[in-house]
C-alpha positions as CSV (number, residue, x, y, z in Angstrom):
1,X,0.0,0.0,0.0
2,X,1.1,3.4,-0.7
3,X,1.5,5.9,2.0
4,X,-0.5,8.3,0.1
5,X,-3.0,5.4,0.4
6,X,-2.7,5.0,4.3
7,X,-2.9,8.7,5.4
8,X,-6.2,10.0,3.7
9,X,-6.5,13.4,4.9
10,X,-6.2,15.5,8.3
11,X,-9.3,16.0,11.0
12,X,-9.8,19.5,11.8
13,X,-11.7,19.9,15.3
14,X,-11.3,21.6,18.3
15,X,-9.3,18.7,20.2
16,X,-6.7,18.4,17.3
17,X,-6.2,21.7,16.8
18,X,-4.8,21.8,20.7
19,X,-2.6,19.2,20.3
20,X,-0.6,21.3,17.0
21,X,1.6,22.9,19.8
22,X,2.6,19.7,21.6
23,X,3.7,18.3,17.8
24,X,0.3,16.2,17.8
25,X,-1.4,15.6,15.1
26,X,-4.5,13.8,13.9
27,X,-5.3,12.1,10.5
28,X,-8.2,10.3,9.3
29,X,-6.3,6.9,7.8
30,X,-7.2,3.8,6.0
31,X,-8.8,1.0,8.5
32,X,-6.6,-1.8,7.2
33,X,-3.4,0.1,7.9
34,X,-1.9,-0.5,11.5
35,X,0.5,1.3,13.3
36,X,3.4,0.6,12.3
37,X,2.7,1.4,8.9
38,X,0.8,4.5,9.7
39,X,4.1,5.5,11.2
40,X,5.7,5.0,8.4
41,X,3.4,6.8,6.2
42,X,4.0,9.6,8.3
43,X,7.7,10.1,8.5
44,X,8.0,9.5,4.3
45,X,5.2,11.9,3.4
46,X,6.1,15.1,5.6
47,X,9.5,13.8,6.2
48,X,9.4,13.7,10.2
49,X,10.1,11.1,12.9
50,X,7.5,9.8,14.9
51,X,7.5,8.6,18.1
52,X,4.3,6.7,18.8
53,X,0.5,6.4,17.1
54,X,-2.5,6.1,18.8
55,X,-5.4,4.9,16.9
56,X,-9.0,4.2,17.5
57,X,-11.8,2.6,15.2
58,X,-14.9,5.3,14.8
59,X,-18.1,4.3,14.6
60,X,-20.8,5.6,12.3
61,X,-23.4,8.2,13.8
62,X,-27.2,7.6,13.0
63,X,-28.3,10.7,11.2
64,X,-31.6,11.7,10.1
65,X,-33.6,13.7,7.5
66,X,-36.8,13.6,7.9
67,X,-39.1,10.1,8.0
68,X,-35.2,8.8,6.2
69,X,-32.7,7.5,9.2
70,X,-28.8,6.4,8.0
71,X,-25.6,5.7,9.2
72,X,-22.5,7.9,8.1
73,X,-19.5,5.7,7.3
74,X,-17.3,4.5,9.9
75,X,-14.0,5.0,9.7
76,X,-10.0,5.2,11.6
77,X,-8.4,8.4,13.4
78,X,-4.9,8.4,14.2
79,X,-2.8,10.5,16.7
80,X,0.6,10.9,15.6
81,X,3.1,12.5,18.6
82,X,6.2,13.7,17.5
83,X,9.4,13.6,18.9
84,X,10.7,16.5,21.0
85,X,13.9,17.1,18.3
86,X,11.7,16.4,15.2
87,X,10.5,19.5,12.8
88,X,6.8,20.6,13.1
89,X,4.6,19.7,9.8
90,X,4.7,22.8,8.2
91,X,0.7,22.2,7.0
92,X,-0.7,22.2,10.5
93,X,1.6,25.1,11.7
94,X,-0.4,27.9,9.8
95,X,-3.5,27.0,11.5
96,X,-2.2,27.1,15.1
């Protein structure tokens, strides 16, 4: 797999953009990648060294229009920490 396949895009909420100053970021990823390979991902796209991923499986929310009830899809968020000697990602540094 590619790791332009693994790491699909970032999440931007309130509780990622606090961790930007502690070099923590958060990316929506592909839900047959694991950690290891997330890490990966990470250090050869923005070029980087990671120090650990945390990752948790999101589940779909029921939303509703109407009579007309669905899920939204489910997918994987991952936490990426940085290590204290490591560069920032210059993406998530003009939002902070």
């Amino acid at each position: 797999m590619n790791a332009y396949d693994i790491i699909l895009k970032p999440v931007m909420s309130e509780k990622a953009y606090a961790g930007i100053p502690l070099k923590r970021y958060t990316f929506k990823v592909n839900r047959t990648a694991n950690k290891i390979e997330i890490k990966q991902a990470v250090e050869r796209i923005f070029g980087v060294s990671v120090e650990r991923v945390n990752t948790v499986n999101v589940r779909g929310r029921l939303k509703r229009q109407g009579r007309t009830q669905g899920y939204t899809s489910k997918y994987k968020k991952a936490v990426v920490t940085l290590k204290r000697d490591s560069k920032a990602i210059e993406f998530f540094e003009s939002l902070s």
